[in-house]
N, C-alpha and C positions, 0 to 999 in steps of 0.2 A: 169843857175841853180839857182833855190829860195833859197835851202838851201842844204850844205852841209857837214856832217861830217864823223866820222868813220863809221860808221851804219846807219846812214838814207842821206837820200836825196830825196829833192825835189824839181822835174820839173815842169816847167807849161808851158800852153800853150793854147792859144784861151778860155780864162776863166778857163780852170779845169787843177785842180794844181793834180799830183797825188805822195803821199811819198813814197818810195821806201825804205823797208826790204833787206839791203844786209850788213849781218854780216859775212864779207868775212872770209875765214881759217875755219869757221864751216858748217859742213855738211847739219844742218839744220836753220832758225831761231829760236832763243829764247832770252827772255827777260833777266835781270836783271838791277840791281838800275843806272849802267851807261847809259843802253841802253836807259831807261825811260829819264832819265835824258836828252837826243837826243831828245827823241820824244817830251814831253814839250817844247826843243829850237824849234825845228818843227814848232808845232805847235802855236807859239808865230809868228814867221816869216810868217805862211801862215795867220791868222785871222787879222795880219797888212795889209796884199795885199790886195788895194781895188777893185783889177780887178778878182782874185778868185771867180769863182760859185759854184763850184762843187770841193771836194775834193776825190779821190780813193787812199784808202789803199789798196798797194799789195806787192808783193815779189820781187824781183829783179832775185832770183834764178828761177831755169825752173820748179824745183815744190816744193813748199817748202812754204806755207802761216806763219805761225807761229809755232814751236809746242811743245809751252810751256816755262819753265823759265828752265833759263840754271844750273846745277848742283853745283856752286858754290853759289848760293841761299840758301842753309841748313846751311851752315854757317855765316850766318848773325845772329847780338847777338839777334835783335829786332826784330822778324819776323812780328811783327801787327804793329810795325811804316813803316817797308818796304811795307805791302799790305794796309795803310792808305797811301801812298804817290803815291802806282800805283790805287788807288781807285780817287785819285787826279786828276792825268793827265786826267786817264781816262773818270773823267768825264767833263772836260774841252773841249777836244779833243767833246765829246758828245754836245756839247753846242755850237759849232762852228757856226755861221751865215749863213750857206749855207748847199745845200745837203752834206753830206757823203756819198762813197761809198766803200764796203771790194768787193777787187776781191779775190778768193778763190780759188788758184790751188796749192795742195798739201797739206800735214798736217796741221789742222786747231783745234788744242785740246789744253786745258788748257787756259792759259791766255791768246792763241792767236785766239781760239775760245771766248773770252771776246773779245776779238779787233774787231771783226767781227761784235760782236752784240752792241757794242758800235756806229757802222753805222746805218745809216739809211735805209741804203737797201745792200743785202748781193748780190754776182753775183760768181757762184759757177762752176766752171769745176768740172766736172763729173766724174772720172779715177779710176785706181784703187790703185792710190798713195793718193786721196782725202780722209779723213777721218773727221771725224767732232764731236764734243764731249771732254767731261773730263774725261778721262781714269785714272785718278787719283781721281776721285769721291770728287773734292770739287772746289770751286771757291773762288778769293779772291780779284777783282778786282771791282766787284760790277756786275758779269756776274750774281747771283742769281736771281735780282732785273729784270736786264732786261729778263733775259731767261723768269721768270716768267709773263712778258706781254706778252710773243710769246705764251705760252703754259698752263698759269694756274695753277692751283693744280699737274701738273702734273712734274711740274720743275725740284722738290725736288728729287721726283720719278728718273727722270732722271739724275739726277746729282749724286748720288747714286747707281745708276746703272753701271756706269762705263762703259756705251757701245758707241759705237762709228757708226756713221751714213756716208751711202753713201751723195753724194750730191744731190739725190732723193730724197732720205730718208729722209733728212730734206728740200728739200723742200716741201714737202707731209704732213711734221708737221708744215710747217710757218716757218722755223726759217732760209731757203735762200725762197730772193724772185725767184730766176732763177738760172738753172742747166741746163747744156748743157755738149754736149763732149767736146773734146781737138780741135776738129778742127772747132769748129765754135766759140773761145772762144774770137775770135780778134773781130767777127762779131758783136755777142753779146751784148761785150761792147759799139763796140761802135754805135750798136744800139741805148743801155739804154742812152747812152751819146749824142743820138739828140734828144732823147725823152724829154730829161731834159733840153735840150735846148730849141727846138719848145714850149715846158708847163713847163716853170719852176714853179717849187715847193718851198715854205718856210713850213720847218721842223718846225711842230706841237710838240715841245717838253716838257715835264714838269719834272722838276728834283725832283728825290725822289732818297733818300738815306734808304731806308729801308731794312733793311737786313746787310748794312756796317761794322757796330759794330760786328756782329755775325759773319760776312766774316772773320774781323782782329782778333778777338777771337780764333775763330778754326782753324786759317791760323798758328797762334802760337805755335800749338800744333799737328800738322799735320806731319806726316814723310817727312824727305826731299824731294821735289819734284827732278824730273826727266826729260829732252826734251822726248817728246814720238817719234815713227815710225808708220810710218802708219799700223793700224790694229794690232799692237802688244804692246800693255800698258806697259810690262815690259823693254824695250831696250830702247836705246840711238840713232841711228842712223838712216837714210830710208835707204831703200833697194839698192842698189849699181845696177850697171848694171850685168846682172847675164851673164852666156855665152851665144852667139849665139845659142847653141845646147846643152841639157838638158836631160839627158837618165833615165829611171823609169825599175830596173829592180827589183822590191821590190813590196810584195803587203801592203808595211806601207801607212794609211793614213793619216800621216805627209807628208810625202813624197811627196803622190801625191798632197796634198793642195798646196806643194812649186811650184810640179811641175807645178800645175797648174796656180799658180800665175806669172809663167816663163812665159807659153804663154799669158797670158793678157797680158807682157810687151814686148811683142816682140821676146820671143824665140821660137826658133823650139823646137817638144819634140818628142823623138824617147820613144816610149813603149815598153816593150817586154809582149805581151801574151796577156794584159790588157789594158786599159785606163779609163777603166767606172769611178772611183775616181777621175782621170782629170777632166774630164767631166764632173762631178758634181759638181768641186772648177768653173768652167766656168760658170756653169748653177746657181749657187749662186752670182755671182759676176752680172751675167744678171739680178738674178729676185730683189736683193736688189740696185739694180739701178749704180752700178760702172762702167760698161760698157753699150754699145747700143746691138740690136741686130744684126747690123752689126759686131762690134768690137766681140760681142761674137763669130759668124762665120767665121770670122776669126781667131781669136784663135782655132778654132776646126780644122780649114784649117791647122794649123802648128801643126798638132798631125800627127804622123806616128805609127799606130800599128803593129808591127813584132814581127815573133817568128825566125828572123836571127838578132844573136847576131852581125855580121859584119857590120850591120846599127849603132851599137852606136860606131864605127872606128870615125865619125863626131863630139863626144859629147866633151864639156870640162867641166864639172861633169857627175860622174854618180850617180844614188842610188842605193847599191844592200843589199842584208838581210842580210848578212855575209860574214867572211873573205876568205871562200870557193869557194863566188862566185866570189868575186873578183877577186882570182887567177886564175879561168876561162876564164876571162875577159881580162885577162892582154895581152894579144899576139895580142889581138882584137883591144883595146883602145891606141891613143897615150900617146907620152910621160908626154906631161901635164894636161893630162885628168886627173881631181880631183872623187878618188871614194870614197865615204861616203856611211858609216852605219848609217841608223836616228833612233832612237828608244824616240819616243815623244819630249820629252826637250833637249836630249842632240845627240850627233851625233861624230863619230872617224874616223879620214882622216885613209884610209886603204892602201895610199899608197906614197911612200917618198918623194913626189915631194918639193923641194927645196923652200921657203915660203908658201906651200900649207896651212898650219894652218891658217895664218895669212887670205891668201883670203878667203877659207872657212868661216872662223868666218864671214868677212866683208858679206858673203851672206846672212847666214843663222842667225845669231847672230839676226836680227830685227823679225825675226819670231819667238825670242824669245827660240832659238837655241843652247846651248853650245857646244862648241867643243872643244873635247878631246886634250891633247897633245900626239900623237902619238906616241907608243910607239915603239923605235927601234926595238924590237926583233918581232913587229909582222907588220911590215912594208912589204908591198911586193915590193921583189927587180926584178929587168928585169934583161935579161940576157944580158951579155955584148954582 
């Protein structure tokens, strides 16, 4: 090992050193003044090594690139000497004497989409836990500067916008060089990583700070930042493994977006009556590039449409439109099948399962979800 501390570490091997994102005990990566503080040791340790070619920035988590600065960040007294010190590393880190490279599987928004573009070439998994962009609508790292040679006049536009891109989607505006699925992601790499070998490359680079002052400026006066979830700018957390079996007996389309974003990750979904809103959350996840055509089709493979309620016996959520249907339901569904009413933003476990709040939220809460505390008195009880 090159280097290692609480939070980063870095391996090398056959020339290419790559740092390693593994902020253990939190769900996702994210930054603050300690973490940095890591990354400068880092990064002092690997531009010492004189056998280092190549350097790749990635995650150590299974998906999870950066996503963002972590919540205890709002509390700092100084907030523009804090993003003048990560405007620091990072441009240090930028300056390094050899290739850089970000591999990018999982949320990649805010500063940790600055991390990305502080490389010299971006190598992006494609999924649909990938997200790309500042969902907080501002930068403070010196991401402005660079965004703006990827894309132009169009930077601001976007940074402002607060939208968040597949890994298509931005490579289709320049800002990853390569996007691929989950399973050719090993390949990929380390394709680019003989290409870099066979033709090595020295990085064309010219430092320009413009824009930094106005980053530390309005980085001062900005609302506390937050770690994002993929596709959901208001929450804290990614999306949790949801159940194997996922039941839709509601025509909400909340519900179905969830439901459908159940099947992109591997669940079955049992329907009753309908699925064309499934089907739709799939056929968007296709055309903005999150999945392949394959992974889409497959996902359609794990859709079951019925109009027999004994097919959701399998589910361990359900959704249904109220507490009527649920008590229809109840003789049908087992013990720990979680059933929820979604009604846009917010959603009420409709029956007493014993920490069912708590998993609930863990689901839905990244979709930007609240969930009720269920109330005793309308809790549906089984018969002994």
């Amino acid at each position: 090992m090159l280097f290692e501390s609480t939070h980063i570490c870095v391996s090398a091997e056959y020339g290419v050193a790559t740092l390693w994102l593994d902020f253990a005990g939190e769900p996702v990566n994210a930054l603050d003044a300690l973490r940095l503080n890591e990354l400068e040791r880092a990064r002092v340790t690997i531009e010492n090594d004189p056998f280092v070619n190549v350097l790749v920035v990635r995650s150590a988590k299974p998906a999870g690139f950066c996503a963002g600065l972590r919540p205890g960040v709002a509390n700092i007294a100084d907030r523009a000497a804090f993003a003048g010190f990560g405007q620091r590393v990072f441009a240090r880190l930028a300056q390094l004497p050899f290739v850089t490279v970000a591999f990018i599987d999982g949320p990649c928004l805010g500063v940790g989409f600055e991390l990305a573009l502080m490389c010299d070439y971006r190598l992006c998994v494609a999924s649909p836990l990938t997200h790309l962009g500042f969902p907080e609508r501002f930068t403070c790292f010196g991401g402005s500067t660079r965004l703006r040679k990827l894309m132009g006049k169009r930077s601001a536009a976007f940074v402002e916008s607060g939208r968040t891109l597949s890994g298509r989607e931005a490579r289709d505006l320049g800002l990853v060089d390569r996007a691929f699925c989950a399973r050719r992601a090993k390949i990929e790499l380390r394709t680019f990583l003989d290409e870099l070998e066979r033709h090595p490359r020295v990085p064309q680079r010219t430092p320009d700070e413009t824009g930094f002052a106005e980053e530390r400026r309005a980085f001062a006066v900005k609302k506390p930042p937050v770690v994002h979830a993929p596709g959901s700018p208001e929450t804290l957390n990614p999306i949790p493994p949801v159940p194997a079996v996922v039941g839709l007996a509601t025509d909400s389309g909340f519900a179905a977006r969830i439901v459908g974003q159940s099947a992109l990750r591997g669940a079955k979904v049992v329907a009753l009556w309908d699925a064309t809103a499934v089907l739709e959350e799939i056929d968007l996840a296709l055309a903005r590039g999150f999945v392949t055509p394959l992974e889409a089709d497959q996902a359609h493979d794990r859709i079951l449409v019925t109009d027999s309620v004994t097919e959701l016996a399998a589910c361990g959520l359900v959704f249904v439109p109220d507490e009527a249907t649920a008590n229809q339901l109840r003789d049908v569904l087992r013990p720990r099948c979680l059933v929820a009413c979604l009604d846009d933003s917010s959603a009420a476990l409709l029956n007493g399962v014993s920490d069912g709040h708590a998993i609930l939220s863990a689901w839905l809460t990244p979709f930007g979800v609240t969930v009720h505390q269920p109330e005793v008195a309308h809790s549906i009880r089984r018969a002994a």
